[in-house]
C-alpha positions in Angstrom: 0.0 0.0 0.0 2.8 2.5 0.9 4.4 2.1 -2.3 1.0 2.3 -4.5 0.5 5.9 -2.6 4.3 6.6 -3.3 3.9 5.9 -6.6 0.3 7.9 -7.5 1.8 10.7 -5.6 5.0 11.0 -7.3 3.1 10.7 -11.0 1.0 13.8 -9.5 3.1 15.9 -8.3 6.2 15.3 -10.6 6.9 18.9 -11.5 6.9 19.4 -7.7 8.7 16.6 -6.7 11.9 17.7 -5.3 9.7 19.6 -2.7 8.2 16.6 -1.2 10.0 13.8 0.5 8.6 10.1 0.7 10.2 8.6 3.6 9.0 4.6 3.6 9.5 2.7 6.8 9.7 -0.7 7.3 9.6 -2.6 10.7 11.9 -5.4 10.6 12.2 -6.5 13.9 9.6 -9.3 13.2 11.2 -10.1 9.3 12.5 -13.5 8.8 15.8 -14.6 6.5 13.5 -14.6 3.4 13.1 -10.8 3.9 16.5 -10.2 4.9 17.8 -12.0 1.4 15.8 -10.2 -0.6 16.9 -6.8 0.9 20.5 -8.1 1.0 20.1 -8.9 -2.6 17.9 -5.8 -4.0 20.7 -3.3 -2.6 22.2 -2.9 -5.7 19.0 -1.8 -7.5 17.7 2.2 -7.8 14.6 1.9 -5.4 13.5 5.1 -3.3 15.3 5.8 -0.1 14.1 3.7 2.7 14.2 3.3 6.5 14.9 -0.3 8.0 14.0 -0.4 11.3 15.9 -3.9 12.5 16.1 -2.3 16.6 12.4 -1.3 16.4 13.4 2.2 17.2 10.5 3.7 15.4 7.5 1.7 16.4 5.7 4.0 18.6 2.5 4.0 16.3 2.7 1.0 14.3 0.0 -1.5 13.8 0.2 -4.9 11.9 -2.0 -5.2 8.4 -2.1 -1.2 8.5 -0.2 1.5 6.8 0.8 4.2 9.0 0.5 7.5 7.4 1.7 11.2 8.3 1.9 14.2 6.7 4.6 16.9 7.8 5.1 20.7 6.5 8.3 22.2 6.1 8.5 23.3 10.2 8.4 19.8 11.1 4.5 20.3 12.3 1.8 17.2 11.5 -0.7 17.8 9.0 -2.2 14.0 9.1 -1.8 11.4 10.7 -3.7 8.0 9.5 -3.9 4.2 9.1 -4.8 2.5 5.9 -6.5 -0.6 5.8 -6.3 0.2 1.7 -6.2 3.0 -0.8 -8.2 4.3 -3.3 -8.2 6.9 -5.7 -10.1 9.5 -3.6 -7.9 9.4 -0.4 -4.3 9.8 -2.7 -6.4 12.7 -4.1 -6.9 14.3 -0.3 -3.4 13.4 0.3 -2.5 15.4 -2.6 -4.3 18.2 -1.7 -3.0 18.7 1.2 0.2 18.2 0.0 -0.1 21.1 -2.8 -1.4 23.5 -0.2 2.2 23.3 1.6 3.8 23.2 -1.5 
């Protein structure tokens, strides 16, 4: 789900792009070898930047089958802060509308 946001995000704001950042977090201290192989083995590929969270230092907020989701402006303040059980077409919209307000 994160990345399907990521990606209808990026497509609507790609003139505005290097004013947003995406920062994608995954939870790993749960992950099994499979995970850890595939990581290990994908690190030589051109995906986004992404935080792996092996300590869980950043769970605070986090629950399973959900996508946590927050919004910052440029201060640092929260705009929105929601879980996603799934996304659709109208809440990337919202998300980008709050996004080109800041922007």
């Amino acid at each position: 789900m994160g990345r399907k946001i990521f990606w209808k995000l990026q497509n609507l704001l790609w003139k505005d792009s290097p004013k947003v950042k995406f920062v994608p977090y995954l939870n790993l201290t749960v992950s099994n070898q499979v995970i850890e192989k595939y990581i290990k083995d994908s690190k030589s590929r051109n995906f986004e930047s992404i935080y792996l969270d092996r300590k869980g230092e950043l769970t605070e907020g986090l629950r399973s089958d959900f996508v946590f989701f927050r919004i910052f402006n440029k201060k640092g303040i929260e705009l929105k802060r929601e879980y996603f059980e799934s996304v659709t077409d109208e809440k990337v919209k919202e998300i980008y509308e709050i996004l080109k307000k800041e922007i």
